[in-house]
Structures are given as structure tokens and as C-alpha cells.
One Martini backbone bead per residue (centre of mass of N, CA, C, O) as a GRO file, in nm:
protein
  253
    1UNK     BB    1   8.996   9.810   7.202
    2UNK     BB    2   9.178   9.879   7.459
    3UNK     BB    3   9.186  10.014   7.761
    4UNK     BB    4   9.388  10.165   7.988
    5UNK     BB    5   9.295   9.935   8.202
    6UNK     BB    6   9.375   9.711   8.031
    7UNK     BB    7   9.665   9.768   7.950
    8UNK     BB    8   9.776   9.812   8.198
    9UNK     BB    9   9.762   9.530   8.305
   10UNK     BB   10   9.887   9.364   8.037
   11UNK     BB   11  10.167   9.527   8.148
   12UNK     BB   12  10.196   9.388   8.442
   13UNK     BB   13  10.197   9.082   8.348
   14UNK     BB   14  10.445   9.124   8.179
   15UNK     BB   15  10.602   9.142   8.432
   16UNK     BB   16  10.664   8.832   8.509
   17UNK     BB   17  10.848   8.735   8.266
   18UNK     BB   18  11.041   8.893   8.387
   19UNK     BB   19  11.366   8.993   8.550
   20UNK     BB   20  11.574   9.075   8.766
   21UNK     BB   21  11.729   9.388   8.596
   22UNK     BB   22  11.570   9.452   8.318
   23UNK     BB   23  11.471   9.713   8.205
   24UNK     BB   24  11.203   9.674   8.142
   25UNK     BB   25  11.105   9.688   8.404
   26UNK     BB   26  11.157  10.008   8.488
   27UNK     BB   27  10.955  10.087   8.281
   28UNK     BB   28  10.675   9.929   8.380
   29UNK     BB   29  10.692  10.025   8.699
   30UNK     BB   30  10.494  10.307   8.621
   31UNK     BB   31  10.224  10.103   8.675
   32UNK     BB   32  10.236  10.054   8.999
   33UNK     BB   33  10.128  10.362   9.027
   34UNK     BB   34   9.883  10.532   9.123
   35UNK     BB   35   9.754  10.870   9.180
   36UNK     BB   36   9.591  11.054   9.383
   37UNK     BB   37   9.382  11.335   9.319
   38UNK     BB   38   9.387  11.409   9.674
   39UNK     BB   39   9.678  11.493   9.738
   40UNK     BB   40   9.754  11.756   9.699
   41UNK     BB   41   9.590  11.884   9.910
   42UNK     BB   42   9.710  11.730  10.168
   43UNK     BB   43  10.020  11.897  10.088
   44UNK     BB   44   9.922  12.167  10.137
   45UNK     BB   45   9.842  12.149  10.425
   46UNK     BB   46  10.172  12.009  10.513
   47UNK     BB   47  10.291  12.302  10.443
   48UNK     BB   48  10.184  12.456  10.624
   49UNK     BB   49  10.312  12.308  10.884
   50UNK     BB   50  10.607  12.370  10.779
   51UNK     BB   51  10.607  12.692  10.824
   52UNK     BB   52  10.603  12.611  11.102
   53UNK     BB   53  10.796  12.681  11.351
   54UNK     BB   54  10.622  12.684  11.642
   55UNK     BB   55  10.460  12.417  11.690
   56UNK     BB   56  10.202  12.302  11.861
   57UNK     BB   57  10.023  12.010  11.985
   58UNK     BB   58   9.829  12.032  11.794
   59UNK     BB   59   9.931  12.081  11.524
   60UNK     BB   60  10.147  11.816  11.574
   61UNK     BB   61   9.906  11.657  11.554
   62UNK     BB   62   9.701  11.682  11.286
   63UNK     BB   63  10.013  11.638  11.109
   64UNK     BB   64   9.980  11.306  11.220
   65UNK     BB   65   9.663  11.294  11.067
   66UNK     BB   66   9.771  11.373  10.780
   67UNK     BB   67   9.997  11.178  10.685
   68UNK     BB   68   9.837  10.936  10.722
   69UNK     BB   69   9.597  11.040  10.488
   70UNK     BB   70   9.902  10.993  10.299
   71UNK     BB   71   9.960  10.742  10.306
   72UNK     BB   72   9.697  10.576  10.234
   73UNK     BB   73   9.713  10.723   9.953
   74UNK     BB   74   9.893  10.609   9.882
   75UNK     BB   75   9.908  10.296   9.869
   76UNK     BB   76   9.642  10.212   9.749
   77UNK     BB   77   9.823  10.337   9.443
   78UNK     BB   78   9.882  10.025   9.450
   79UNK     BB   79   9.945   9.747   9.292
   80UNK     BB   80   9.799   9.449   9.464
   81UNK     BB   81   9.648   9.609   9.707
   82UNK     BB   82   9.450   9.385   9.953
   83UNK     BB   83   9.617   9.483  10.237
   84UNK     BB   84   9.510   9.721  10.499
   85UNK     BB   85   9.661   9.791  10.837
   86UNK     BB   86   9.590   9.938  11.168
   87UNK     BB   87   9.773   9.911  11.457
   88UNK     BB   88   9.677   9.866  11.791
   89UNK     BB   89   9.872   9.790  12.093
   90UNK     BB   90  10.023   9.678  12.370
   91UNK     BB   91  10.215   9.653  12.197
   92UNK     BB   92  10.370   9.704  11.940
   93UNK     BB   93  10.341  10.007  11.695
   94UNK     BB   94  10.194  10.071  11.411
   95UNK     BB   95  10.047  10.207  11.147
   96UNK     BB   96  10.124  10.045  10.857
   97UNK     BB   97   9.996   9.740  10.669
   98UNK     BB   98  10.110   9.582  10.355
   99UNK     BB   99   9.930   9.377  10.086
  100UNK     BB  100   9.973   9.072   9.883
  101UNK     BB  101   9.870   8.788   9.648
  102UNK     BB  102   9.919   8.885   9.333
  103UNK     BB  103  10.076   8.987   9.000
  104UNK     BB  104  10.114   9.276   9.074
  105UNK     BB  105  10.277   9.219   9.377
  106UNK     BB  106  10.498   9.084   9.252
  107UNK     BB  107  10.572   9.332   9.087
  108UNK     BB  108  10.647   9.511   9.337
  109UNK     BB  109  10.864   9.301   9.473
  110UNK     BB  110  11.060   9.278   9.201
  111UNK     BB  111  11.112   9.595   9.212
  112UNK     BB  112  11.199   9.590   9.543
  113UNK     BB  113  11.334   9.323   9.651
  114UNK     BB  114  11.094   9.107   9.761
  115UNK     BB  115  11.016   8.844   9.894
  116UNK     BB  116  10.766   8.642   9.908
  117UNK     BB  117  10.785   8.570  10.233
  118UNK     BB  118  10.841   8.929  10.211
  119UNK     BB  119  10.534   9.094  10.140
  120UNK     BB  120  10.563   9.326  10.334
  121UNK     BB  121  10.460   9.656  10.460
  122UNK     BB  122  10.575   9.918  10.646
  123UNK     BB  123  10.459  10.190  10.838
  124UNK     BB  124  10.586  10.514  10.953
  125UNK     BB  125  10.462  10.807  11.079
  126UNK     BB  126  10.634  11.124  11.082
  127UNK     BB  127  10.553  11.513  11.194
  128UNK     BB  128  10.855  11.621  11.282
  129UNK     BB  129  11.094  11.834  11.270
  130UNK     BB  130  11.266  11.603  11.333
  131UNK     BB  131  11.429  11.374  11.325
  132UNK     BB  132  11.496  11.053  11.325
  133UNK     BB  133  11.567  10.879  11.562
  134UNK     BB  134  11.749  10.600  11.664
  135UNK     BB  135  11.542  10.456  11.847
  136UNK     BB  136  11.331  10.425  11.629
  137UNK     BB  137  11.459  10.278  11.431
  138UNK     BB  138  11.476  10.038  11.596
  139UNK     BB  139  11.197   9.965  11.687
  140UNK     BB  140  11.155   9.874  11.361
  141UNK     BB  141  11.341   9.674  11.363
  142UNK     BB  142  11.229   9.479  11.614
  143UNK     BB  143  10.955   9.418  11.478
  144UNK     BB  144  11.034   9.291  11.195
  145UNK     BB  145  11.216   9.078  11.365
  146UNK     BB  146  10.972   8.992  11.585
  147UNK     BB  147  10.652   9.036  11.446
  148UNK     BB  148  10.755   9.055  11.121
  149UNK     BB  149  10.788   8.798  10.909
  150UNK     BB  150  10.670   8.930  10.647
  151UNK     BB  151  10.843   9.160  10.650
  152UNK     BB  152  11.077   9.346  10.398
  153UNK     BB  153  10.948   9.665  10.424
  154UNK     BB  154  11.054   9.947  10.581
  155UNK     BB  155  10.899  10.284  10.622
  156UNK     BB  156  10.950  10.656  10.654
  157UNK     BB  157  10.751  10.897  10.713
  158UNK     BB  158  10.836  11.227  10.669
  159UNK     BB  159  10.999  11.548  10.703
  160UNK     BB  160  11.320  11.502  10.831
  161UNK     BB  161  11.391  11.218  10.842
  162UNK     BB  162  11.719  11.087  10.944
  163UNK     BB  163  11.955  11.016  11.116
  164UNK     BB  164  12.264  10.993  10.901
  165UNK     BB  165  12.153  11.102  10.637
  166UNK     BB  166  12.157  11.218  10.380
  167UNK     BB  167  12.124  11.540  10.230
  168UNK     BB  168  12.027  11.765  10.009
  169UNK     BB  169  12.352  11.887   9.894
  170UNK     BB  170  12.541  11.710  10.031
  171UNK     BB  171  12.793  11.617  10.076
  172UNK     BB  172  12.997  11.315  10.051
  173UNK     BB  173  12.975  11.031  10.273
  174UNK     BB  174  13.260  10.869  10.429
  175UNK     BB  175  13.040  10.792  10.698
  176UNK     BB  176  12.849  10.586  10.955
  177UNK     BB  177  12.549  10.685  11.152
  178UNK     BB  178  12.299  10.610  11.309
  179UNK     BB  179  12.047  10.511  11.139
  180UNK     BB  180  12.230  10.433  10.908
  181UNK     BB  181  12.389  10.201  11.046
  182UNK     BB  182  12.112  10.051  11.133
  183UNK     BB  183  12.019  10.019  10.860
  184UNK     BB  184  12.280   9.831  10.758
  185UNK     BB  185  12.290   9.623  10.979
  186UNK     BB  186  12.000   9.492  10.966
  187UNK     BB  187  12.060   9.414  10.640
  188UNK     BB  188  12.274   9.220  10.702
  189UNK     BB  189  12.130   9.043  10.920
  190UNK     BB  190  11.806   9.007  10.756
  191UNK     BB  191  11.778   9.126  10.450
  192UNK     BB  192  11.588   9.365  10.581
  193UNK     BB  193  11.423   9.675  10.504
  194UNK     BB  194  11.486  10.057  10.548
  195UNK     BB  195  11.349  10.366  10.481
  196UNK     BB  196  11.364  10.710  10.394
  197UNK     BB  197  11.109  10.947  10.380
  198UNK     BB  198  11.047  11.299  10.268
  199UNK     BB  199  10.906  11.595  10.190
  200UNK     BB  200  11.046  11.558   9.899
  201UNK     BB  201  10.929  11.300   9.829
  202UNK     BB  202  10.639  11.334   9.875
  203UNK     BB  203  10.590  11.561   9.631
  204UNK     BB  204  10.596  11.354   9.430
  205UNK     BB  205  10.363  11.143   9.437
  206UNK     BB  206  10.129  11.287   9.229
  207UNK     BB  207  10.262  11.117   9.061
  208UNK     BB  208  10.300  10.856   8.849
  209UNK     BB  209  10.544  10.608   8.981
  210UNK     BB  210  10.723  10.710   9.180
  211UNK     BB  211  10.738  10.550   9.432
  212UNK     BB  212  10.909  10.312   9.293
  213UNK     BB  213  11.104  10.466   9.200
  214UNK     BB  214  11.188  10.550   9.467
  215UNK     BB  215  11.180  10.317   9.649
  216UNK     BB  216  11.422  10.168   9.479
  217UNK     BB  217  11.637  10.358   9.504
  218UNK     BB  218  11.719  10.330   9.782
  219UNK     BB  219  11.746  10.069   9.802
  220UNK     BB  220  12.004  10.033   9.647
  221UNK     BB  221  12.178  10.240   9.827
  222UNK     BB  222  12.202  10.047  10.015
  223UNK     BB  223  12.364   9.860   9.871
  224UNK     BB  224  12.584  10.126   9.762
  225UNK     BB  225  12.659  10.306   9.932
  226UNK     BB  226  12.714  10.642   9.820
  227UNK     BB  227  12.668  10.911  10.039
  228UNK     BB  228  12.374  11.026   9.913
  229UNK     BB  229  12.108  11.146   9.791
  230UNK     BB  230  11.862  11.079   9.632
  231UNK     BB  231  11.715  11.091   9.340
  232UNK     BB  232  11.490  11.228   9.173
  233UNK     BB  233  11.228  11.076   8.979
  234UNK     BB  234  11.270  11.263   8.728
  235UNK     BB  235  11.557  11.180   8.767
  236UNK     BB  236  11.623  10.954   8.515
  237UNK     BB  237  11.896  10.961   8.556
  238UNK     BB  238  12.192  10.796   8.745
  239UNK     BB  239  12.488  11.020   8.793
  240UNK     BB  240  12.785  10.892   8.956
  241UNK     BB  241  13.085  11.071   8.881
  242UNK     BB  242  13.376  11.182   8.785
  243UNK     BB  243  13.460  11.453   8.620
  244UNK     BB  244  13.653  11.280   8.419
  245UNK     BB  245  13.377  11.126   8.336
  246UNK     BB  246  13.152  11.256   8.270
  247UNK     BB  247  13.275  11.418   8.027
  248UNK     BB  248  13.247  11.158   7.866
  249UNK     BB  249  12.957  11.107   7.887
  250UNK     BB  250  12.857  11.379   7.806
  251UNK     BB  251  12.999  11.349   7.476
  252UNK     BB  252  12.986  11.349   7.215
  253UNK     BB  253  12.982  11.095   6.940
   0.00000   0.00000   0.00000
């Protein structure tokens, strides 16, 4: 009888042979994240300082060395991945870049929408109170555009997001400004994607599955430009339809 740990393999093996789009795909995607054990603890500690009004600048830098010690946490949870790096350089600066070059990550840029030759992954934590401005938006639109040229997907971990994003709750948008323009922008440029998760999304991480399948939602949101906030991960079905629609779709059959 296989283990646990072996089951789950031989189901990532089999997600190499789904095509991009198959429903099985979504399913066994659940399988690409495991979430580590520590995560609660360092999660409830970086709600204590979202509780701060006015934190001072020590506990806004050590709330950006917690997020980040929340990042390495949750990527190393994915499956395939071989390379986790953290630069500090006279250039451009980012936080980590991560890669895989198994049959693993191949099923998780499958599942990402992400070319095989940018299969690279970048992440920039912001511990800050406020949204990311769109100047830092551009900073990482143009690193991976002149010097990740392996990177297909740029990760915003933030606290609130980032400008021009829709926030949970608000009515549907139907113009785009400031990072969102410059996110819609770049993918059209570039065919790169960057997404940003904010406080709401990183409290999902402690399930199994979920980065994927947040990760997911946000990149398709990218495609379809619904101008809603993604539905969290427990949220099985994404079902965005007008009134008349809706009472038709939920009616016994």
C-alpha cells in the first residue's frame, strides 16, 4: 500500500499528462502546496501589528522581517521547487526568486499559466501600512523585464495591496488606474504577469492547497478583468453573474 507521500507524487506525476484547461488539472492542483506547521504562529504575530495604528519604524522594519520569514515559509511549501534565492545588490533589488526544473514545477507553472523558459518566480514582501504605490509596481515590472528575463511571475506580498486593485467588499470597477493599469499593461507588453496578495489572502496560506489556487485565481482575474477582488480559496465555485442569471444557475433542476 503507497504512503501518503507517495500517493501524493504518483498524483503530481500524473498531472504532467492533462493539458492546460482539463478540470483534473484544478483538481490535483491541491497537491502543489503543502503548508508548513509554523505558519500559524508567524501569521498571528504579524496580526499583532496590523492591530498597530501608528507603528514606530523598529516595529515597521521587524513586521518586514516577519512577512518575509512568511514568505520563505510558504514558497519552500511548494512542490518542484530546487531553487530559493534571496539578492541584495548595487542594482535592482528584490526579495526572492524561486525555480524548479522537475516534473513537479513543471505542474505548477502548468497550473500558473507559465512558460517553461520563465519558470522563475519573484516575490517582494511590503510590511507597510499603506497600498504599494505604483512607482514600486513599475520598479518590479522593469527588473523582470530587463533582468529576470526567466521570471514569468512577479508576487506582491503585501499588507493592503496595492493601488487601483479592488479590495474585498467594494462594488464592481469599471475603469483601471495606478498599479492596476501598469499590471494590465505590462502583461499585454510582455506576456509577464504580477499579481499582489494582501493580509486577507496570506491568512488563506495555512491550508494545503490554497497558494495555488489564490495564485490561479488572481493570474485568470488578470485574463478576464472582472474588476472584483478574487474569491478566497475556500470559495469552491467563482460564480460572477448578473442577478437574472444567478437565481437561474442556484435553482433545482
Amino acid at each position: 500500500m503507497l504512503t501518503q507521500d507517495e500517493l501524493v507524487e504518483s498524483m503530481i506525476n500524473a498531472m504532467d499528462s492533462l493539458e492546460l484547461g482539463n478540470p483534473a488539472l484544478n483538481k490535483l492542483a491541491s497537491y502543489l502546496y503543502k503548508a508548513d506547521i509554523k505558519l500559524s504562529e508567524y501569521l498571528d504575530e504579524l496580526k499583532i501589528f496590523n492591530q498597530l495604528k501608528k507603528p514606530t519604524l523598529k516595529e515597521t522594519q521587524e513586521a518586514g522581517k516577519l512577512l518575509e520569514q512568511i514568505v520563505l515559509l510558504v514558497f519552500k511549501g511548494l512542490k518542484g521547487v530546487q531553487s530559493i534565492k534571496s539578492f541584495q545588490s548595487a542594482g535592482p533589488q528584490y526579495d526572492l526568486l524561486v525555480s524548479g526544473d522537475d516534473i513537479p514545477w513543471q505542474n505548477v507553472c502548468k497550473t500558473l499559466y507559465l512558460e517553461w523558459n520563465q519558470r522563475d518566480i519573484v516575490i517582494e514582501a511590503k510590511a507597510t501600512k499603506a497600498s504599494v504605490p505604483d512607482k514600486q509596481f513599475a520598479r518590479l515590472c522593469s527588473i523582470m523585464d530587463l533582468n529576470l528575463k526567466g521570471a514569468g511571475l512577479g508576487i506582491f506580498i503585501t499588507l493592503n495591496g496595492a493601488t487601483g486593485f479592488p479590495k474585498k467588499g467594494d462594488p464592481r470597477t469599471r475603469k483601471v488606474s495606478d498599479c492596476r493599469l501598469r499590471q494590465i499593461l505590462f502583461h499585454a507588453k510582455t506576456n509577464k504577469m504580477i499579481v499582489v496578495l494582501d493580509k486577507d489572502d496570506i491568512s488563506e496560506l495555512t491550508k494545503n492547497g490554497t497558494l495555488i489556487q489564490i495564485l490561479s485565481r488572481k493570474i485568470r482575474d488578470l485574463f478576464e478583468l472582472s474588476g472584483l477582488s478574487t474569491s478566497p480559496a475556500e470559495q469552491f465555485q467563482e460564480i460572477d453573474l448578473p442577478p437574472h442569471l444567478k437565481m437561474l444557475y442556484y435553482s433545482a433542476s
